[in-house]
C-alpha positions as CSV (number, residue, x, y, z in Angstrom):
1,X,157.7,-135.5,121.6
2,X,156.8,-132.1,120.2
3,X,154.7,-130.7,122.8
4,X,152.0,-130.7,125.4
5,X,148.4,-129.9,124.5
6,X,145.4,-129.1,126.5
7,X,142.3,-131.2,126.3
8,X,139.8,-128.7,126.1
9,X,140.8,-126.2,124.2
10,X,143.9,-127.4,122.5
11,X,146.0,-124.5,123.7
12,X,150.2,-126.1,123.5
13,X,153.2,-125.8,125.4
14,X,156.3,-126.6,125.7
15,X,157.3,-130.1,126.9
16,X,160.8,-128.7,128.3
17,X,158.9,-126.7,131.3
18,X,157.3,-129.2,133.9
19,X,153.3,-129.0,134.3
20,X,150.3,-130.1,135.8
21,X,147.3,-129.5,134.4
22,X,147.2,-126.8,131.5
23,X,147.6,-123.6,132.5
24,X,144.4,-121.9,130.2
25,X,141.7,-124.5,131.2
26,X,142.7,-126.7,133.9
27,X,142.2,-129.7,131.9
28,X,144.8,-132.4,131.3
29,X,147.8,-132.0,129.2
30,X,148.2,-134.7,126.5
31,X,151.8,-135.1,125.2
32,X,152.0,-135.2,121.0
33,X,154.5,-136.7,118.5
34,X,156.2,-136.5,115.3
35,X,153.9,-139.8,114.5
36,X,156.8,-140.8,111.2
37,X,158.2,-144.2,113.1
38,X,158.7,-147.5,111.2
39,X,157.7,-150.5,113.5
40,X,161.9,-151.8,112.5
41,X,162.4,-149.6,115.7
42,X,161.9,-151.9,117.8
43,X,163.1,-154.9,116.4
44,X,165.5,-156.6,119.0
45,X,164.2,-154.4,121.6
46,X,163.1,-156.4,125.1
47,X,159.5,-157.1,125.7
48,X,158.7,-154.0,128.4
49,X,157.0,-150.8,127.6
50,X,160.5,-149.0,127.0
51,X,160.4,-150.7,124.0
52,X,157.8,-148.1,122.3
53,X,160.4,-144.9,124.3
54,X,160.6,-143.0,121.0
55,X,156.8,-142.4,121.5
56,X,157.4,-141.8,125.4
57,X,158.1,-138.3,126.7
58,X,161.1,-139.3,128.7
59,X,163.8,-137.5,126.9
60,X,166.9,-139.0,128.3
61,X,166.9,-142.8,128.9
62,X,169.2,-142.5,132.0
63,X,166.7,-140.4,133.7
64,X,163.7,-143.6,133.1
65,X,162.8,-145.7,136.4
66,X,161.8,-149.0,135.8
67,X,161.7,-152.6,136.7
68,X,160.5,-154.3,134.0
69,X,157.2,-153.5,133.5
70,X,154.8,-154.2,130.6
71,X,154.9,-156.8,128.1
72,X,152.0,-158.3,130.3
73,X,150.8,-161.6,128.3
74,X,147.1,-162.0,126.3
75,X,146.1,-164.9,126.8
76,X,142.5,-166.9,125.9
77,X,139.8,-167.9,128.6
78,X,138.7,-171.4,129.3
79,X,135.1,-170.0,130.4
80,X,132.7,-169.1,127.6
81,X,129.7,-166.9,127.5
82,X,126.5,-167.9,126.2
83,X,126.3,-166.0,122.8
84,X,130.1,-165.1,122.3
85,X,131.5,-167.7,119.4
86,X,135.0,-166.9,120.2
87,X,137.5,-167.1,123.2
88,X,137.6,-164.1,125.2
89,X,141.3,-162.9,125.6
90,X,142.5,-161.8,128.8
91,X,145.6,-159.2,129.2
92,X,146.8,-159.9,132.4
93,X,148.6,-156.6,134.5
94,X,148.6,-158.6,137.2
95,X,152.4,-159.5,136.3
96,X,153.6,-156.2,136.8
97,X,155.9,-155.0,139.3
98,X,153.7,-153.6,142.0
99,X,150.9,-156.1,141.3
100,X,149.3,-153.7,138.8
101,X,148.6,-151.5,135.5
102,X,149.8,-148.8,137.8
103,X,153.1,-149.6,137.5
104,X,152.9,-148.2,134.4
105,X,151.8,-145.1,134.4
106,X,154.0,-144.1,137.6
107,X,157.4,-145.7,135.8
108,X,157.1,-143.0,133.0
109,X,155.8,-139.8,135.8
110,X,158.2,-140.6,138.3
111,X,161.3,-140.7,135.6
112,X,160.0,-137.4,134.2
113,X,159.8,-136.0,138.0
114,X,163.4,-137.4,137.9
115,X,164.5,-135.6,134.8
116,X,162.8,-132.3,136.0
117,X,164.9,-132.5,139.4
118,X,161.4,-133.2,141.6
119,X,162.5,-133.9,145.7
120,X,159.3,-135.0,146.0
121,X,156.0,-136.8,145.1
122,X,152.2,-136.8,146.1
123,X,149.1,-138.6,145.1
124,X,145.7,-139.2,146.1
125,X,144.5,-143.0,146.4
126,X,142.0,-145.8,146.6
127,X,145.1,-148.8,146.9
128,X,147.3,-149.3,143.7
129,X,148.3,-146.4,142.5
130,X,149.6,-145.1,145.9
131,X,151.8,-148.5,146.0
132,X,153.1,-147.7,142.7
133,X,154.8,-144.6,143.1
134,X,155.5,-145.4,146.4
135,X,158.0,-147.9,145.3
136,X,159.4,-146.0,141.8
137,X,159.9,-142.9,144.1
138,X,161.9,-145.2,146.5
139,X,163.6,-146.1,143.4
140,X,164.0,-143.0,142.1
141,X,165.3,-141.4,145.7
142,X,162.2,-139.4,145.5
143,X,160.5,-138.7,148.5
144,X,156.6,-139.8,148.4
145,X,153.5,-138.7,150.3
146,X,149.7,-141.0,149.3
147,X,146.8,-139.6,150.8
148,X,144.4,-143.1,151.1
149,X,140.7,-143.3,152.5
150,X,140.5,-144.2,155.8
151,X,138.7,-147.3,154.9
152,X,141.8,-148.8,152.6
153,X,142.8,-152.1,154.0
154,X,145.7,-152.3,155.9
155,X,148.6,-154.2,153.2
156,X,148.2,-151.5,150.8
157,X,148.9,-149.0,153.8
158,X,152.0,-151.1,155.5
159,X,153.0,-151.6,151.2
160,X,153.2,-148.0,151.0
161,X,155.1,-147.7,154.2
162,X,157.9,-150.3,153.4
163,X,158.4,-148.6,150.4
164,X,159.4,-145.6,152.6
165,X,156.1,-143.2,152.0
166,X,154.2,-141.2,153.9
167,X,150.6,-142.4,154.4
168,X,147.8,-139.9,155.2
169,X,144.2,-141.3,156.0
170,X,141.1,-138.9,155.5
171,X,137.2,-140.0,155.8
172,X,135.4,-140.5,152.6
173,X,136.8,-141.8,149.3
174,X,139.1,-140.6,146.7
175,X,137.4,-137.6,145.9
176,X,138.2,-136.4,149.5
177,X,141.4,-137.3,149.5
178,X,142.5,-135.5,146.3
179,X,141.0,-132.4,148.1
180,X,143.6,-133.5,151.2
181,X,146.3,-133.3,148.5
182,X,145.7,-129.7,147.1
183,X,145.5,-128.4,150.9
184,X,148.8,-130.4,151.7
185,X,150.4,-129.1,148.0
186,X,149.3,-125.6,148.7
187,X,152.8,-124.0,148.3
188,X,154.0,-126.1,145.3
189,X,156.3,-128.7,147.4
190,X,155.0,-131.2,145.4
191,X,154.9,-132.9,142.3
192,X,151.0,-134.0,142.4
193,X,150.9,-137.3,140.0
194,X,146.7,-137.4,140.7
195,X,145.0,-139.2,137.9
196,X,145.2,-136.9,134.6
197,X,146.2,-134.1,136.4
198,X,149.5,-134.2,135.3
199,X,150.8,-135.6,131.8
200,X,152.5,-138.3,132.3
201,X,150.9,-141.5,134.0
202,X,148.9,-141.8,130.7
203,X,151.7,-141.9,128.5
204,X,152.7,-145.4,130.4
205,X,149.0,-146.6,130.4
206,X,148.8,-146.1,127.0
207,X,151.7,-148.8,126.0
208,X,149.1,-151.6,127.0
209,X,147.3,-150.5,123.9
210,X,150.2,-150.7,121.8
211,X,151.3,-154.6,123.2
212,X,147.6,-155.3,122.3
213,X,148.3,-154.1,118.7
214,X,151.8,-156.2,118.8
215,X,151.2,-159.2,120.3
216,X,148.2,-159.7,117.8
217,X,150.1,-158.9,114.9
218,X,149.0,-155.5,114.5
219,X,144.8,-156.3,114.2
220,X,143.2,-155.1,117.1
221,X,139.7,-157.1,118.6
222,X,136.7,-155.8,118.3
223,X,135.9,-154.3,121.8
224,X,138.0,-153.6,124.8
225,X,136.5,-154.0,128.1
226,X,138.2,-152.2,131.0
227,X,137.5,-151.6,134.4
228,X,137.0,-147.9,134.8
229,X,137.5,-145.6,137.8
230,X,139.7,-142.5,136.8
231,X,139.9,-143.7,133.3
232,X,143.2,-143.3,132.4
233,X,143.9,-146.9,131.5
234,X,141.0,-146.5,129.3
235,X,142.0,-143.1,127.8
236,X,145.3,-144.3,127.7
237,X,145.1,-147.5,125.0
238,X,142.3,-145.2,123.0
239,X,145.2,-142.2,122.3
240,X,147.9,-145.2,121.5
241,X,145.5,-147.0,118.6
242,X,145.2,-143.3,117.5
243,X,148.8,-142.7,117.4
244,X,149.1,-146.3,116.0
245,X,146.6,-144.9,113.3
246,X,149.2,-141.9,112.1
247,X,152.3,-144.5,112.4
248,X,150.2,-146.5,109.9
249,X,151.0,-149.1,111.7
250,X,147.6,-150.9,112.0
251,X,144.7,-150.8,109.4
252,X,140.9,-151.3,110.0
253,X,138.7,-150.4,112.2
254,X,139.5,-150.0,116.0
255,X,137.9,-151.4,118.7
256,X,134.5,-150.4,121.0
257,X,136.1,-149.1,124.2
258,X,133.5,-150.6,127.0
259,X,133.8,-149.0,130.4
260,X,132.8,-151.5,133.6
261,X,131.7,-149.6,136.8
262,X,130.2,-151.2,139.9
263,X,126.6,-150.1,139.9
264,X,127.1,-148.6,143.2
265,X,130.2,-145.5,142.6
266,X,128.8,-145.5,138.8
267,X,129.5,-141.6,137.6
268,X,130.8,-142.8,134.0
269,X,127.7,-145.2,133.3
270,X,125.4,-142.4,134.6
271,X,126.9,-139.5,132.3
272,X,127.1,-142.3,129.7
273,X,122.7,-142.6,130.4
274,X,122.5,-139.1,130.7
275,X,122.0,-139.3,134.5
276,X,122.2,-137.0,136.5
277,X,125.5,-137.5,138.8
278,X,125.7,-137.2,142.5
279,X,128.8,-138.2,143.9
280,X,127.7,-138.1,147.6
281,X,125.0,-140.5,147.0
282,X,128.5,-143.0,145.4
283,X,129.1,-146.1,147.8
284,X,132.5,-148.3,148.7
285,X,132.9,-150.7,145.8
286,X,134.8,-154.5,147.4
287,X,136.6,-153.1,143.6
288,X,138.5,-150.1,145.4
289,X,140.3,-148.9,141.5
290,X,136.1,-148.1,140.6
291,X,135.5,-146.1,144.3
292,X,136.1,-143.1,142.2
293,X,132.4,-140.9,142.5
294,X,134.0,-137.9,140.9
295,X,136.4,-138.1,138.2
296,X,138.6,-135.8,136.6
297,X,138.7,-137.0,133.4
298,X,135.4,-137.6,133.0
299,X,134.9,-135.7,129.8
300,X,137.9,-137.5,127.8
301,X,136.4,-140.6,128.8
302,X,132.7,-140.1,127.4
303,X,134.8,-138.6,124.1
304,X,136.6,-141.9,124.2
305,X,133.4,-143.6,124.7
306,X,131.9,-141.7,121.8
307,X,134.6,-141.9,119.3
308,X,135.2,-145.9,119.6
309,X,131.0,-146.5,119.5
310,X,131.7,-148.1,122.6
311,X,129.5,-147.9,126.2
312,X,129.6,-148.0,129.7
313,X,127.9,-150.6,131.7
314,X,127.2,-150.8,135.7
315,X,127.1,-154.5,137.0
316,X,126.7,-155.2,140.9
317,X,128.9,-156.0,144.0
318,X,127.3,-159.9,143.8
319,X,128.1,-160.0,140.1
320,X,131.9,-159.2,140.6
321,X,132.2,-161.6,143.5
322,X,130.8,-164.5,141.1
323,X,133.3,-163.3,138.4
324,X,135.7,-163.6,140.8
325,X,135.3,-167.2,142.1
326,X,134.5,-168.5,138.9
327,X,137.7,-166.9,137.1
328,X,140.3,-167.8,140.2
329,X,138.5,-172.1,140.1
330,X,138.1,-172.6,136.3
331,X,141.0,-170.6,135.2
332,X,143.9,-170.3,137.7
333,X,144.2,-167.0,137.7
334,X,143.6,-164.5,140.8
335,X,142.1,-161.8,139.6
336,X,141.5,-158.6,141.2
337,X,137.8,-157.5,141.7
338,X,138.7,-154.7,139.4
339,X,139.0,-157.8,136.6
340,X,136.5,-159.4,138.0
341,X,133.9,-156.5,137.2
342,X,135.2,-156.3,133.3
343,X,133.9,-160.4,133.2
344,X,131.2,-159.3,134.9
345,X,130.3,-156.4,132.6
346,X,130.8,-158.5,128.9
347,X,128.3,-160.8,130.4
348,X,125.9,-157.7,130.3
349,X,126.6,-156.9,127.3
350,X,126.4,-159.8,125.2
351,X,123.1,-160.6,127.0
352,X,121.8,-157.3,125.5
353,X,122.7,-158.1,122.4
354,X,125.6,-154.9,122.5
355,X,128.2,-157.3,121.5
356,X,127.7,-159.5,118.6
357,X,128.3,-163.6,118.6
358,X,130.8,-163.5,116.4
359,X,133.2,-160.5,118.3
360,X,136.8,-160.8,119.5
361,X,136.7,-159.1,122.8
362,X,139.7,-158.8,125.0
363,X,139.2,-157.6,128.9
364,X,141.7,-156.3,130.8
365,X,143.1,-157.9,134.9
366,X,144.2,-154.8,135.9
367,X,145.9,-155.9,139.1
368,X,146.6,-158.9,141.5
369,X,143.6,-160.7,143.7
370,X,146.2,-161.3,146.3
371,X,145.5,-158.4,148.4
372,X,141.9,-158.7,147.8
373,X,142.4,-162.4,149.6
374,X,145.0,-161.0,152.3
375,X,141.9,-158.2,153.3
């Protein structure tokens, strides 16, 4: 790691001090590398993300936190679409310790918070995230604070709780509560690990793009589909194909990023449409990672968007409920709604024609159905 960069206006800093956002533009703060790794580094290396740590900001390995997670399999679908030739792959982050991608991303900030000396954490949430660094905090003998909506269901609250956090309700959905957050971090206490407002969570997000690249051998699909709320998942596997790119470790083109929102909290697919967004006029999603009406990083995810000649497509509550039964009886798998809406959403777009017969498209379960079915 060489150093931290802002977003906007590419202003860099030093990744020895601890930030949040970047201290000229409030943006987000994107962590570069000296890109000059052969892929013989991680030969006979396990099959988590801390096999890619030379491209992970984490300086010293006894500071990292983790349980094991990553190396999520790909696997193919049973269930084809009308107009798709191919199998659609599935890369399942489900499997993760938490029950979701989130694990990810809060491994790689809470062992940075760990090698900065942090006493203790704080994040906004709609349900995952919040029970991720719940439990690598408790880990990490960090104390940990998640400010959910009120209208969370209750396992993701009692999770949090067992895990040792403190839970804060507030009315409305995650837009309010990251305002509860800055009014409870007024004074600095905390380290705030809200979606791209720090650097870190990304950096673990973004190994699910590089165990795409591995586990096929180094050629990518043709399109990614991804649920999107906050984005950073999808932000995340864009920047590692890019630094894949420099490594010269893959070769080709790289895939369409698609983003899936429920049609009814849709801020991405409006921008996307050039629609005019209104985040009080944003719904509940039964998805709760998409009930994000406001999101930070909205302008690294149209640049993703744009970059990949990719899109964003809405699909609607009774759409994801179909995706859902029909995934969990003709494929075994429990998906969360999240998933659910990424079926959901290819569907659309081969329909329209956006994705041609002949694609190899990979969608991403970005977290257990178990909690959906326990709610």
């Amino acid at each position: 790691m060489t150093e931290l960069c802002c977003s906007r206006c590419s202003a860099t800093y030093s990744p020895s001090e601890l930030y949040g956002l970047s201290p000229c533009c409030k943006a987000t703060l994107i962590n570069k590398y000296e890109l000059v790794l052969s892929r013989e580094v991680l030969k006979d290396k396990p099959w988590t993300m801390w096999r890619y740590q030379e491209l992970l900001p984490v300086l010293n390995p006894e500071n990292i936190i983790s349980m094991g997670e990553g190396g999520t399999p790909i696997f193919s679908l049973n269930s084809k679409i009308d107009g798709l030739e191919k199998q659609i792959l599935v890369k399942d982050e489900a499997l993760n310790p938490s029950g979701s991608f989130k694990a990810r991303g809060m491994s790689v900030a809470i062992s940075k918070a760990k090698e900065f000396g942090i006493k203790k954490c704080i994040t906004p949430s709609a349900g995952n995230a919040g029970v991720a660094m719940s439990a690598y905090c408790a880990r990490a003998n960090i104390q940990s604070t998640v400010v959910f909506p009120a209208i969370t269901p209750k396992i993701y609250i009692d999770e949090c709780k067992a895990y040792g956090a403190e839970v804060i309700l507030v009315d409305g959905l995650i837009s309010e509560c990251g305002k509860k957050v800055m009014e409870i971090n007024s004074m600095g206490e905390y380290f705030d690990v809200s979606t791209l407002k720090e650097p870190y969570r990304i950096e673990g997000k973004k190994t699910m793009g590089y165990e795409i690249a591995e586990a096929m051998n180094w050629k990518l699909p043709d399109a990614i589909v991804y649920p999107t709320g906050g984005g950073t998942g999808l932000i995340g596997i864009w920047k590692a194909f890019r630094e894949l790119q420099q490594l010269g470790w893959i070769e080709g083109l790289l895939p369409k990023m698609i983003a899936v929102q429920s049609e009814i909290c849709s801020p991405v697919v409006d921008a996307w449409e050039n629609k005019a967004i209104n985040p009080s006029r944003y719904q509940a999603s039964i998805a709760l990672g998409l009930n994000v009406p406001n999101p930070f990083g909205l302008e690294l995810i149209m640049q993703c968007l744009k970059e990949s000649g990719g899109a964003a497509v809405a699909v609607s509550e009774n759409e994801i409920r179909l995706a859902l039964t029909g995934l969990t009886k003709k494929e075994g798998i429990l998906v969360s709604p999240e998933g659910a809406s990424a079926f959901a959403g290819l569907v659309k777009l081969v329909e329209s024609g956006f994705i041609t017969p002949s694609a190899q498209i990979l969608i991403l379960n970005t977290g257990s159905g178990m909690k959906h079915l326990v709610n």
